[in-house]
C-alpha positions in Angstrom: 0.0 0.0 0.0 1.5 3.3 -1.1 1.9 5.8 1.7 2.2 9.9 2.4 4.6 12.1 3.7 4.6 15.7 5.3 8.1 16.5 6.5 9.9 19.2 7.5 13.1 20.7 5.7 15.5 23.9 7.9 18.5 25.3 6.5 20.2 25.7 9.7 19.9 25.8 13.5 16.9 28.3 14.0 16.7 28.7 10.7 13.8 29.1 7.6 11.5 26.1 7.4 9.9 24.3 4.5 6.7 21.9 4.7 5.5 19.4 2.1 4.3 16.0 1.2 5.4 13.5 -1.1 4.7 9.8 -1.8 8.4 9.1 -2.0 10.5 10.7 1.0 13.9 9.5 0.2 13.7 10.6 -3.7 12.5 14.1 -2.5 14.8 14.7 0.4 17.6 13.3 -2.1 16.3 16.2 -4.6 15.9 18.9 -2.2 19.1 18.2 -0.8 20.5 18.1 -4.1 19.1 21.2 -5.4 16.8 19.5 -7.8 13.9 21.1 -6.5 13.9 24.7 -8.1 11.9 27.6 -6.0 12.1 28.4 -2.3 14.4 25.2 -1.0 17.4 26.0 -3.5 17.1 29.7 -3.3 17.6 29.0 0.5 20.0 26.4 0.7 17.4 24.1 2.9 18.6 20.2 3.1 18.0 19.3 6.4 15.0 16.8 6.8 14.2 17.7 10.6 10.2 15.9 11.4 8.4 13.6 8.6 5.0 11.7 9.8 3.3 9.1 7.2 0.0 9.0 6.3 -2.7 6.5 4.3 -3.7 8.9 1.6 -2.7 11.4 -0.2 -6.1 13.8 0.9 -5.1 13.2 4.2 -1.3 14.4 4.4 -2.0 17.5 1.9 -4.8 18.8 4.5 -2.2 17.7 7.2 0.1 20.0 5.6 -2.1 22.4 5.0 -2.6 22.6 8.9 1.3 22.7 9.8 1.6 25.5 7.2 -1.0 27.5 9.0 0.7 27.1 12.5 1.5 30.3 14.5 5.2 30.7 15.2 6.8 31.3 18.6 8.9 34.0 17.9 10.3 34.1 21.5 11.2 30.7 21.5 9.3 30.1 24.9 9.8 26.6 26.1 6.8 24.9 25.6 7.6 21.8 27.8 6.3 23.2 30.9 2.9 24.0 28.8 2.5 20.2 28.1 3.1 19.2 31.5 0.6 22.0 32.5 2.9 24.1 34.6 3.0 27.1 32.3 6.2 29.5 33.8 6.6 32.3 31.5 10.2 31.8 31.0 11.9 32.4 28.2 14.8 30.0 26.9 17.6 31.8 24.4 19.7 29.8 22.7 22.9 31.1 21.6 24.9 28.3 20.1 28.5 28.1 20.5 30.3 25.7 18.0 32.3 22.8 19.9 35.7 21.6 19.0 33.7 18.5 17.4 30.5 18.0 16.3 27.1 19.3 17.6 26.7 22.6 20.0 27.2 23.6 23.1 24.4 26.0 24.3 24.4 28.6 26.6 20.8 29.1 27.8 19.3 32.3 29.9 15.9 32.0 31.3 13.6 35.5 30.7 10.4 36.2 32.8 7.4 36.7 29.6 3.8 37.2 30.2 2.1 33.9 29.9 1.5 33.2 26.4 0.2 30.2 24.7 1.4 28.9 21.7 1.1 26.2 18.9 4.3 25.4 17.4 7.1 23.2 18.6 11.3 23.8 18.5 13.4 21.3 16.4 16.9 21.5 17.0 19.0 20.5 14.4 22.7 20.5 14.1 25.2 21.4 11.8 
């Protein structure tokens, strides 16, 4: 049985996002990362596959796509793990990376009181 993809493409840490769906994840990701793919991914330089989910129809991951595309963002990168455990604190996380000798990041993170806000989309940390 043929199956659907939404994933998630950033260019870097932080960085711009791409949604879309394909029947096919490894040929897409292979073009996109490849700069096959003319339009937004190749004009910025996005390769890095960072969420995918699958999906039984085709109707079904294009309106689930449809629904991540219409996300708010969380500009202020507030943690959103105490919201899920339902102990919302108003703090702010900043991230400011600091390449390591070897691979991955070493993160200094400050905490910042915000007025409790609620919000819909998640973090993805990727590293380059």
């Amino acid at each position: 049985m043929k199956k659907f993809y939404v994933y998630i493409l950033c260019n870097k840490r932080n960085g711009t996002l791409y949604t879309g769906v394909t029947s096919d994840i490894i040929k897409r990701i292979y073009e996109h990362k490849h700069n096959l793919v003319k339009g937004f991914t190749q004009k910025y330089n996005i390769h890095h596959l960072v969420w995918y989910e699958i999906h039984e129809t085709a109707e079904i991951a294009i309106s689930r796509e449809k629904q991540i595309k219409a996300w708010k963002n969380n500009p202020e990168w507030k943690d959103l793990y105490y919201d899920i455990i339902g102990e919302s604190t108003g703090f702010l996380l900043e991230f400011t990376p600091a390449k390591t000798g070897g691979r991955g990041w070493n993160n200094t993170i400050k905490r910042k009181n915000l007025p409790n806000k609620m919000f819909t989309n998640t973090f993805m940390d990727v590293q380059k």
